[in-house]
Z-matrix of the N, CA and C atoms (Angstrom, degrees):
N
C 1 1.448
C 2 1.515 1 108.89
N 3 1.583 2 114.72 1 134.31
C 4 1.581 3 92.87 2 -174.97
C 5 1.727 4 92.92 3 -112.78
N 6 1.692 5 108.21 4 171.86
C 7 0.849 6 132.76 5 -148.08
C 8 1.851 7 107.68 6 -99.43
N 9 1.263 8 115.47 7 119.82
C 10 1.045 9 105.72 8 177.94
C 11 1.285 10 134.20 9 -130.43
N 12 1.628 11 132.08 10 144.12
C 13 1.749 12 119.72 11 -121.34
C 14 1.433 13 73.90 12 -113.92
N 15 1.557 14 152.62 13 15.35
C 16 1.458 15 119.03 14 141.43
C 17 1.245 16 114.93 15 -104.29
N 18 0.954 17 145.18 16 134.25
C 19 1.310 18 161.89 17 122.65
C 20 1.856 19 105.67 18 15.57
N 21 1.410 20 113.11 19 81.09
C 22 1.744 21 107.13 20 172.91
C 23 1.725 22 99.80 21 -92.41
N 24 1.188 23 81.69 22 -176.63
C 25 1.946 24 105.77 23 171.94
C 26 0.979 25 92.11 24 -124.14
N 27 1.334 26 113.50 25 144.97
C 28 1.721 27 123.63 26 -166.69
C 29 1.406 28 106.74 27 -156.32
N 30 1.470 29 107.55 28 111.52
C 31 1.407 30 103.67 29 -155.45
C 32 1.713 31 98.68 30 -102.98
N 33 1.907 32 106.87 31 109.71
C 34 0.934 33 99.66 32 162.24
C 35 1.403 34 159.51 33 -46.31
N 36 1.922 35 103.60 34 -47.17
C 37 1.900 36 94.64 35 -170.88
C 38 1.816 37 85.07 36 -119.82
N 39 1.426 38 105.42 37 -177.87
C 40 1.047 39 128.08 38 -178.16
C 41 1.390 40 122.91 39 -65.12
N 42 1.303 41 111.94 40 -0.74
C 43 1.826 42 119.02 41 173.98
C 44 1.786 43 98.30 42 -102.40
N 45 1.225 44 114.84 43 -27.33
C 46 1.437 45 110.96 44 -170.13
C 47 1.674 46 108.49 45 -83.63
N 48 1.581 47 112.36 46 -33.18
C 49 1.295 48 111.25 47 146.39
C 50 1.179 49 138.31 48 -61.90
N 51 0.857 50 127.77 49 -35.68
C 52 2.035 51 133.92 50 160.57
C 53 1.110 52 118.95 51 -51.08
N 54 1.877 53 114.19 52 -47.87
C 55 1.936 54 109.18 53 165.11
C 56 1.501 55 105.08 54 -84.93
N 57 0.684 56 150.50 55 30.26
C 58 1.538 57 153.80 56 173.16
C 59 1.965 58 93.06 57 -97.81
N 60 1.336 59 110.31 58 -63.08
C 61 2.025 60 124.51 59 -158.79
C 62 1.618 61 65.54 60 -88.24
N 63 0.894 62 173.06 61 -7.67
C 64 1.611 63 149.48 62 175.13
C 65 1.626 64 115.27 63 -95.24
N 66 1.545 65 100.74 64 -19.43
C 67 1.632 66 92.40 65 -174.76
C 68 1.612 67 86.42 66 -119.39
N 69 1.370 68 139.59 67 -1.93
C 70 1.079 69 93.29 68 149.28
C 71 1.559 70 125.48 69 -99.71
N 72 1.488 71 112.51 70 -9.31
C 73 1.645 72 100.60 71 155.65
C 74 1.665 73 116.55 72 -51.59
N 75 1.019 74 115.55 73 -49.62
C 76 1.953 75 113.78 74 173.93
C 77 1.585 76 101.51 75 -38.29
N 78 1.209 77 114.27 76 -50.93
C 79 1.311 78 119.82 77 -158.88
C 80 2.014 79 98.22 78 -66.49
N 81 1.673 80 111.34 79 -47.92
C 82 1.336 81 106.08 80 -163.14
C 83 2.034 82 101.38 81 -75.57
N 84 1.436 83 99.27 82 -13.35
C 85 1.749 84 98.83 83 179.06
C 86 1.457 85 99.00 84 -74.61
N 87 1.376 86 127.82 85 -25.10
C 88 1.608 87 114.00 86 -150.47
C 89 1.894 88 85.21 87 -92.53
N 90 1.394 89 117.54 88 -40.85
C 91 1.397 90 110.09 89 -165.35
C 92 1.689 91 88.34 90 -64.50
N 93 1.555 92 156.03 91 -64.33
C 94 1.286 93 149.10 92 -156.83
C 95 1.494 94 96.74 93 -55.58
N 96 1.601 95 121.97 94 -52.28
C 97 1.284 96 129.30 95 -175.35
C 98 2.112 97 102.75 96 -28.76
N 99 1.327 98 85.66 97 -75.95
C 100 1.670 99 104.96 98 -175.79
C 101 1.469 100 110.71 99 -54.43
N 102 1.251 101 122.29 100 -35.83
C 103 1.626 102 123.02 101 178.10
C 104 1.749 103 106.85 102 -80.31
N 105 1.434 104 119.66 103 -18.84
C 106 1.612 105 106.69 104 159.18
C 107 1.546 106 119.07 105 -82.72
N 108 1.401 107 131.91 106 -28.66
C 109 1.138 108 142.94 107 174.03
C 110 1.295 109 106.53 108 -55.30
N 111 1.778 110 116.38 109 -46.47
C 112 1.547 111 116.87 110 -160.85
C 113 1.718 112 88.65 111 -83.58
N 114 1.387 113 132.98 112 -47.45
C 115 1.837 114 130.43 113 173.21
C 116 1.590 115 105.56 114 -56.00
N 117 0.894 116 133.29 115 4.05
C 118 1.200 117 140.09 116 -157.22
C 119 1.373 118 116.15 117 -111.96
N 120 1.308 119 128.07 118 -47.47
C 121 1.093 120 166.03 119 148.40
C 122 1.508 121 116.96 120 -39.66
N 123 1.460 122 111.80 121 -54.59
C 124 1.423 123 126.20 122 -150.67
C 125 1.528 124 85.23 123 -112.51
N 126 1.311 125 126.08 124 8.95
C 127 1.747 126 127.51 125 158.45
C 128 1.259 127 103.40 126 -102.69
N 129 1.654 128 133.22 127 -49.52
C 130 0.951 129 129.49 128 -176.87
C 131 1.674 130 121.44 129 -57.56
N 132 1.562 131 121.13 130 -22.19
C 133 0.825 132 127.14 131 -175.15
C 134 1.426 133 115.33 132 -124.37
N 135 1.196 134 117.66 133 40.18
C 136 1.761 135 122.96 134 -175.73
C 137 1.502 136 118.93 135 -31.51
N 138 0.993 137 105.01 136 -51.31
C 139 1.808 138 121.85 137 -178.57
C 140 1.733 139 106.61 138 -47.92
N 141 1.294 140 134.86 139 -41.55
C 142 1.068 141 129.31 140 -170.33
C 143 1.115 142 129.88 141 -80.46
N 144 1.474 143 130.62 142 154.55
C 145 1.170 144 121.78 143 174.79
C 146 1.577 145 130.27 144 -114.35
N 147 1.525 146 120.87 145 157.32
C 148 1.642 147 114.46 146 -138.49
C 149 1.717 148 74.66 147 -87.90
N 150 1.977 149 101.97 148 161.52
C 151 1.638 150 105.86 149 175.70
C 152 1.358 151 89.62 150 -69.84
N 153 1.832 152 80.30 151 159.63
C 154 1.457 153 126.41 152 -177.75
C 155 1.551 154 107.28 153 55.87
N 156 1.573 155 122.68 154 47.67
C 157 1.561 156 106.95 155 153.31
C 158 1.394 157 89.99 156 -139.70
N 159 1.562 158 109.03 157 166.65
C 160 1.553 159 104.33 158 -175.55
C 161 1.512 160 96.48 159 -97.13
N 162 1.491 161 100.81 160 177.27
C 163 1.130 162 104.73 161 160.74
C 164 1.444 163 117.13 162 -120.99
N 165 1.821 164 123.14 163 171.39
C 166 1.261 165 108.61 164 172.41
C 167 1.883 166 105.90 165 -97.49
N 168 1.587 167 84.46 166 -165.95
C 169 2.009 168 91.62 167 -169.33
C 170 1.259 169 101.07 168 -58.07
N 171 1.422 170 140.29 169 -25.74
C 172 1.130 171 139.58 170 164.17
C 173 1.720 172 137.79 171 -50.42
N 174 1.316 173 80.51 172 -37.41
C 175 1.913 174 97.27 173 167.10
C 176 1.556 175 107.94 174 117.58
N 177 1.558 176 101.57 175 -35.80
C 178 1.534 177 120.72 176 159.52
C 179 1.783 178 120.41 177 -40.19
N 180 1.628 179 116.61 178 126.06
C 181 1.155 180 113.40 179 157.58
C 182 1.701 181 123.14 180 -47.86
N 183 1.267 182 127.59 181 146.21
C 184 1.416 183 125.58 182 163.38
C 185 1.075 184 117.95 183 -36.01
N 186 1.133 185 131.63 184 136.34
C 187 1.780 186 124.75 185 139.54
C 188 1.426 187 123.26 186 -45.37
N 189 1.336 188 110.99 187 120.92
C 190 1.352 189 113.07 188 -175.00
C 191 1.475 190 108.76 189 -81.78
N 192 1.265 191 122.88 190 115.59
C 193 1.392 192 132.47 191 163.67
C 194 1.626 193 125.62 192 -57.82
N 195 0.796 194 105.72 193 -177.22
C 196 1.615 195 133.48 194 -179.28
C 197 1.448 196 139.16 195 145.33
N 198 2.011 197 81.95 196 104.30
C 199 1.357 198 103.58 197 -155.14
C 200 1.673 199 87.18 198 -141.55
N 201 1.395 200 109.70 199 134.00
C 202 1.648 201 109.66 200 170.39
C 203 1.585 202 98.68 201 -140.86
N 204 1.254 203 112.70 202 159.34
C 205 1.524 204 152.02 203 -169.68
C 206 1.326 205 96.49 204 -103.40
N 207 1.127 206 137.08 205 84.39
C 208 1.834 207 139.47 206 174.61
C 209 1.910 208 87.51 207 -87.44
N 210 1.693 209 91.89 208 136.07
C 211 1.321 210 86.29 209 157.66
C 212 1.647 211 101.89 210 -150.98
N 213 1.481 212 123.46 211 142.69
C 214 1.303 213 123.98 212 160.08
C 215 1.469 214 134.30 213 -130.36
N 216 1.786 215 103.95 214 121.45
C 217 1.265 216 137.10 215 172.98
C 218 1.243 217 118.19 216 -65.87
N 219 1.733 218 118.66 217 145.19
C 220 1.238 219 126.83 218 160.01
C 221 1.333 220 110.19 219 -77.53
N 222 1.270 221 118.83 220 149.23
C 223 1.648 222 116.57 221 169.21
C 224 1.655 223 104.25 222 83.18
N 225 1.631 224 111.67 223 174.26
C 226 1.492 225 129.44 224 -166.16
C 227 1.681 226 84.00 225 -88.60
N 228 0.945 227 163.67 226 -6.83
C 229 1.502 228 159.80 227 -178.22
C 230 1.660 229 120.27 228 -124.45
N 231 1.618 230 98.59 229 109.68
C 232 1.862 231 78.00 230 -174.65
C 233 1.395 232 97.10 231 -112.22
N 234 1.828 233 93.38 232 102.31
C 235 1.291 234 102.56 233 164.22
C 236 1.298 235 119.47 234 -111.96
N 237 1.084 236 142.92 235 31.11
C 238 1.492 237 167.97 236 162.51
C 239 1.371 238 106.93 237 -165.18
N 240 1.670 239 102.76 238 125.08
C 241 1.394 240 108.12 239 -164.87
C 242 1.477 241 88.82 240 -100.53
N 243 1.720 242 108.63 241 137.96
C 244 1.775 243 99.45 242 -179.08
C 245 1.609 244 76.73 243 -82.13
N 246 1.154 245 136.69 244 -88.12
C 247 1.765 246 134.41 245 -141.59
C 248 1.802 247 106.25 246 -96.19
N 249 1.309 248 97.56 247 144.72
C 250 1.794 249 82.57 248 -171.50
C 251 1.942 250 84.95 249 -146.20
N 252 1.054 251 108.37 250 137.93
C 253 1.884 252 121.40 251 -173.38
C 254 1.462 253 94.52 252 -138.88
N 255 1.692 254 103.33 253 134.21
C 256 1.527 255 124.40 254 139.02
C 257 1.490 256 121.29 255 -66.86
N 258 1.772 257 118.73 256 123.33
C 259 1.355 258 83.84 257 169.38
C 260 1.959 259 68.95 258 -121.35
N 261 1.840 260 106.85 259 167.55
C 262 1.085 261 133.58 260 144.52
C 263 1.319 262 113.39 261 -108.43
N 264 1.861 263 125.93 262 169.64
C 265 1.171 264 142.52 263 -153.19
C 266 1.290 265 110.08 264 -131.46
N 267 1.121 266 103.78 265 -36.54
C 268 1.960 267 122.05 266 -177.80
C 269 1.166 268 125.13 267 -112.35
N 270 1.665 269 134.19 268 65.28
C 271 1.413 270 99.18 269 -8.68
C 272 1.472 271 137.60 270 -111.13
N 273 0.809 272 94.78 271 -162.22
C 274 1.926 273 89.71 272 -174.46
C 275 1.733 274 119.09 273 -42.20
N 276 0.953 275 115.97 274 105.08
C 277 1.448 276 110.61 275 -176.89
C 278 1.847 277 113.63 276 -162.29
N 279 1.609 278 126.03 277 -147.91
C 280 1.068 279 113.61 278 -175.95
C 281 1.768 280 89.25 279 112.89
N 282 1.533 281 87.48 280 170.04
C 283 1.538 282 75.18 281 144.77
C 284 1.890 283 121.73 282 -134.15
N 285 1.562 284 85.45 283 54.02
C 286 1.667 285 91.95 284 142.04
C 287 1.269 286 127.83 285 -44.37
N 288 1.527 287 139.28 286 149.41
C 289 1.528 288 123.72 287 167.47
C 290 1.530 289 110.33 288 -99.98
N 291 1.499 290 116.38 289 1.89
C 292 0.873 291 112.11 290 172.82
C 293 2.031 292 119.02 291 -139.60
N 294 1.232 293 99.82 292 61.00
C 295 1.575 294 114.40 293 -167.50
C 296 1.533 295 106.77 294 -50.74
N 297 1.426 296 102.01 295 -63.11
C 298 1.772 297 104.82 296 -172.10
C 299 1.441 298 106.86 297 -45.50
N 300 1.409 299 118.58 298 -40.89
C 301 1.934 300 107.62 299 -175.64
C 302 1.079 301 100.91 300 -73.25
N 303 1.244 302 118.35 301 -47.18
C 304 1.671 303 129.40 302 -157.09
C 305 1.925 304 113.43 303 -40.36
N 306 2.090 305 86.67 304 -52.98
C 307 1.513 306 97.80 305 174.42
C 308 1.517 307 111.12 306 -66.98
N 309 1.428 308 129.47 307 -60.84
C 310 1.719 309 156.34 308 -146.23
C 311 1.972 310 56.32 309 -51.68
N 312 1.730 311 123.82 310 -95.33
C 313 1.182 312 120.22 311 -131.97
C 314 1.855 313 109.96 312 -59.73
N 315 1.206 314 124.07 313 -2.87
C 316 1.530 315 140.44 314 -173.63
C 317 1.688 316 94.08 315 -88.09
N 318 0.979 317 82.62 316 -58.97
C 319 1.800 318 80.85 317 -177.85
C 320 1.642 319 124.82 318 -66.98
N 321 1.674 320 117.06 319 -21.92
C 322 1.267 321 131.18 320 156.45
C 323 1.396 322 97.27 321 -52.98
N 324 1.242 323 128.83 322 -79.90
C 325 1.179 324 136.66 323 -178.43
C 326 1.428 325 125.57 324 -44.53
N 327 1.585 326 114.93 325 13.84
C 328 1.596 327 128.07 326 -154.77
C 329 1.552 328 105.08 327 3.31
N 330 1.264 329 128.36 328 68.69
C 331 1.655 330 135.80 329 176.17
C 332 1.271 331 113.84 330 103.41
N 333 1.238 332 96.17 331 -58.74
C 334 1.881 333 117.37 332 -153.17
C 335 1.913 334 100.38 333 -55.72
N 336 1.383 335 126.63 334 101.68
C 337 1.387 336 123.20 335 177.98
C 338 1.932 337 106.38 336 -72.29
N 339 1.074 338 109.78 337 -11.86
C 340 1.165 339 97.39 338 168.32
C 341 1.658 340 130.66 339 -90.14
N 342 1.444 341 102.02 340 14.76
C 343 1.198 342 123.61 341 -169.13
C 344 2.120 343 98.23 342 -123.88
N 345 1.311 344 103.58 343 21.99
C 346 1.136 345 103.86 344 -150.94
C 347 1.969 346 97.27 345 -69.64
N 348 1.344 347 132.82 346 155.87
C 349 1.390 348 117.43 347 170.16
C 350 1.715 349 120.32 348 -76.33
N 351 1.335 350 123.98 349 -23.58
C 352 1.008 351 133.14 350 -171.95
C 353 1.822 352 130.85 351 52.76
N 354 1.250 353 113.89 352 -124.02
C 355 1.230 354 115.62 353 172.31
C 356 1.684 355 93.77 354 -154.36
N 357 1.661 356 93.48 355 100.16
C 358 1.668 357 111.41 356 171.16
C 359 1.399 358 104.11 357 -60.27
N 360 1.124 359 106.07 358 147.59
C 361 1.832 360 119.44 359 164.81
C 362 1.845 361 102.44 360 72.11
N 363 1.099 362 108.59 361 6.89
C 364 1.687 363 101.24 362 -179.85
C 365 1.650 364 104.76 363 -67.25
N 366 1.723 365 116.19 364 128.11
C 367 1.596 366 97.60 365 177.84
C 368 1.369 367 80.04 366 -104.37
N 369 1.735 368 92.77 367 146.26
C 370 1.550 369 111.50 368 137.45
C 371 1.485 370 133.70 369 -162.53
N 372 1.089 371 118.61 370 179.22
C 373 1.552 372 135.19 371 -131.71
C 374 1.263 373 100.80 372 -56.22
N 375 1.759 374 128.91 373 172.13
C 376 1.680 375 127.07 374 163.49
C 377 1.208 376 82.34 375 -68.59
N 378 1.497 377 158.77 376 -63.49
C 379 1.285 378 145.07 377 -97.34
C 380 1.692 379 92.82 378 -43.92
N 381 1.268 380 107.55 379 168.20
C 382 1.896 381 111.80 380 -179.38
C 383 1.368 382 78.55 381 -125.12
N 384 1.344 383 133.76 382 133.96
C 385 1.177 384 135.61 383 154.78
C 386 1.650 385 109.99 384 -177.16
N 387 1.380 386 108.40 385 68.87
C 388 1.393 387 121.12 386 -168.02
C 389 1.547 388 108.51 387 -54.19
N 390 1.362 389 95.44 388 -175.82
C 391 1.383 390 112.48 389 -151.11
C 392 2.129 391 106.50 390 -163.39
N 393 0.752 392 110.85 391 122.64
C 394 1.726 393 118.58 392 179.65
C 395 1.214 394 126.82 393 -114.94
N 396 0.978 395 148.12 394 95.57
C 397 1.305 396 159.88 395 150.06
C 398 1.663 397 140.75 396 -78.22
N 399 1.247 398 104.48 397 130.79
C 400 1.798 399 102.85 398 -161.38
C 401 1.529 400 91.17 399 -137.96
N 402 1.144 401 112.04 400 151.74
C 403 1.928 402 152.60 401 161.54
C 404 1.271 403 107.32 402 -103.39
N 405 1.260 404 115.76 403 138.34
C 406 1.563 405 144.70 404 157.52
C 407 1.258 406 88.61 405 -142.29
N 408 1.952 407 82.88 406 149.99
C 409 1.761 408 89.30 407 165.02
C 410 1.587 409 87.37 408 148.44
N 411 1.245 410 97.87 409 -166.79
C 412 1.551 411 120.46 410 171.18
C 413 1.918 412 118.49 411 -135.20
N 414 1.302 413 100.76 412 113.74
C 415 1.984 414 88.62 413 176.98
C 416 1.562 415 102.25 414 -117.81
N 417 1.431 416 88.02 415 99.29
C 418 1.788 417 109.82 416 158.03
C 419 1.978 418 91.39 417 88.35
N 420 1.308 419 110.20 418 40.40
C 421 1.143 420 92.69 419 175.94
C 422 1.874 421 130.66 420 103.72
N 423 1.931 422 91.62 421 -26.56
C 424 1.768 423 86.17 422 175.43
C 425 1.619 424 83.93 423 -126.62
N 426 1.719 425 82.52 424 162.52
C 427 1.552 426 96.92 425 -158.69
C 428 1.617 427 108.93 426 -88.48
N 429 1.503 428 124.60 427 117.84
C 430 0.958 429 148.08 428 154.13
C 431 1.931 430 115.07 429 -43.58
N 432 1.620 431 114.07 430 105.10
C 433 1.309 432 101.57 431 158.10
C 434 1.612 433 96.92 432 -145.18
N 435 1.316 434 114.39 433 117.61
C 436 1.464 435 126.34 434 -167.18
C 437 1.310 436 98.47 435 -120.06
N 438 1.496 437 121.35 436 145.94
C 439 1.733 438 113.77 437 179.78
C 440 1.970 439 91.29 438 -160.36
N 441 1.169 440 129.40 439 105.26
C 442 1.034 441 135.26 440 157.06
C 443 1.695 442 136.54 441 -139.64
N 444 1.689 443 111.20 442 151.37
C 445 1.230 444 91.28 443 -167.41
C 446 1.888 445 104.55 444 -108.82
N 447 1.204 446 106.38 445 176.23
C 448 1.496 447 118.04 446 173.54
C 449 1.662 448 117.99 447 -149.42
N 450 1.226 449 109.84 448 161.02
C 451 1.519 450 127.41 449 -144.24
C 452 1.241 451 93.72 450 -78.01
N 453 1.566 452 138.53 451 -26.58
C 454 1.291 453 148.75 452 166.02
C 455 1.480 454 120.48 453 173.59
N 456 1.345 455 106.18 454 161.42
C 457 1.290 456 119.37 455 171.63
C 458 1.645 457 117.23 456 -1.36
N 459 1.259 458 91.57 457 -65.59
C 460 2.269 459 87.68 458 -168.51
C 461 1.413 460 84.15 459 -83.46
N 462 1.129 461 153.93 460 -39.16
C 463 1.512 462 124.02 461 -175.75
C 464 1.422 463 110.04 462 -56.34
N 465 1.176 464 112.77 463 -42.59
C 466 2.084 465 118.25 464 176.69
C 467 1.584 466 95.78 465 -39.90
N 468 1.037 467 98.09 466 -60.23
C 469 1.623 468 102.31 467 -168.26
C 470 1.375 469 123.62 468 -53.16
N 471 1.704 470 110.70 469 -54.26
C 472 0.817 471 134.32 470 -172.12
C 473 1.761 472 104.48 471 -66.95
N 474 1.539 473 124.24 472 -18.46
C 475 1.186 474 133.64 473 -179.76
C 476 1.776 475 107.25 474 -95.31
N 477 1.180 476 117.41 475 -49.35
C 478 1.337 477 134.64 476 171.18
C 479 1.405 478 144.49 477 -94.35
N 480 1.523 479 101.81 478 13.91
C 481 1.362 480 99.30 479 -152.63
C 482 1.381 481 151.45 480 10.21
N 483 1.242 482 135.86 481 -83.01
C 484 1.746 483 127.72 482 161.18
C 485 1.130 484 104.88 483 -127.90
N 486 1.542 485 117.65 484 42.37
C 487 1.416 486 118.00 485 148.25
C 488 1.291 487 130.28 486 -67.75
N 489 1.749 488 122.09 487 -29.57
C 490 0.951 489 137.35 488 159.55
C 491 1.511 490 113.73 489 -135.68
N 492 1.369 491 91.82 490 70.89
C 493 1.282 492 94.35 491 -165.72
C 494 2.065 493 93.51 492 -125.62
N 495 1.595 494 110.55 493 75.88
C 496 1.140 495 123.30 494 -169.33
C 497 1.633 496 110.28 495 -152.57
């Protein structure tokens, strides 16, 4: 028998195994129990709204948007944006030229552009010839303000794929 340095429960005979599969079935009925009570609830009472969101004059939560302001700068400062794109999500449009990736990779990223997937394994050049790019907006409701720079062109890409890829 070998020896083992945490501490298990080890259920010897065949009654100690039977309440063992019995309390944790109790356990998986009580979590469904509580998850029909909480769907249950939130049917019975459609009209309301969950804490911390507002509602409008209607009583209704907002429509959650998603709409961002992409813009890309030459240089570590974008204080004149050379190219600047709408994209929307719902649905895909703007006039991004490339909306459907733009969102698919936003939504990988559930918002966060710094979480963006990009294009792994893309090589490119030392050239130094940065590049700046910023988001405003709202995706699905929380507010989007993203502002970062890169060493050039295919690194943007290679960081963002055709999110700002215009």
């Amino acid at each position: 028998m070998k020896h083992r340095k945490h501490k298990e429960v080890v259920a010897t005979d065949v009654t100690s195994i039977h309440d063992h599969v019995l309390f944790k079935k109790m356990l998986t009925h009580r979590t469904y129990a509580l998850l029909l009570v909480a769907v249950t609830t939130a049917l019975a009472f459609p009209g309301s709204t969950p804490p911390g969101h507002a509602a409008t004059a209607n009583g209704q939560p907002p429509q959650a948007s998603s709409e961002l302001e992409l813009t890309v700068s030459e240089g570590l400062v974008p204080i004149a944006a050379s190219q600047v794109r709408t994209l929307t999500c719902d649905p895909p449009g703007g006039n991004h030229p490339y909306p459907e990736a733009a969102c698919f990779d936003i939504a990988t990223a559930e918002g966060d552009l710094a979480r963006l997937p990009g294009e792994p394994g893309k090589v490119c050049s030392g050239v130094y010839k940065p590049v700046t790019v910023t988001a405003l907006g709202d995706w699905w409701g929380v507010p989007v303000r993203f502002q970062e720079s890169y060493g050039n062109a295919c690194k943007l890409r290679a960081g963002t794929g055709l999110v700002f890829g215009f």
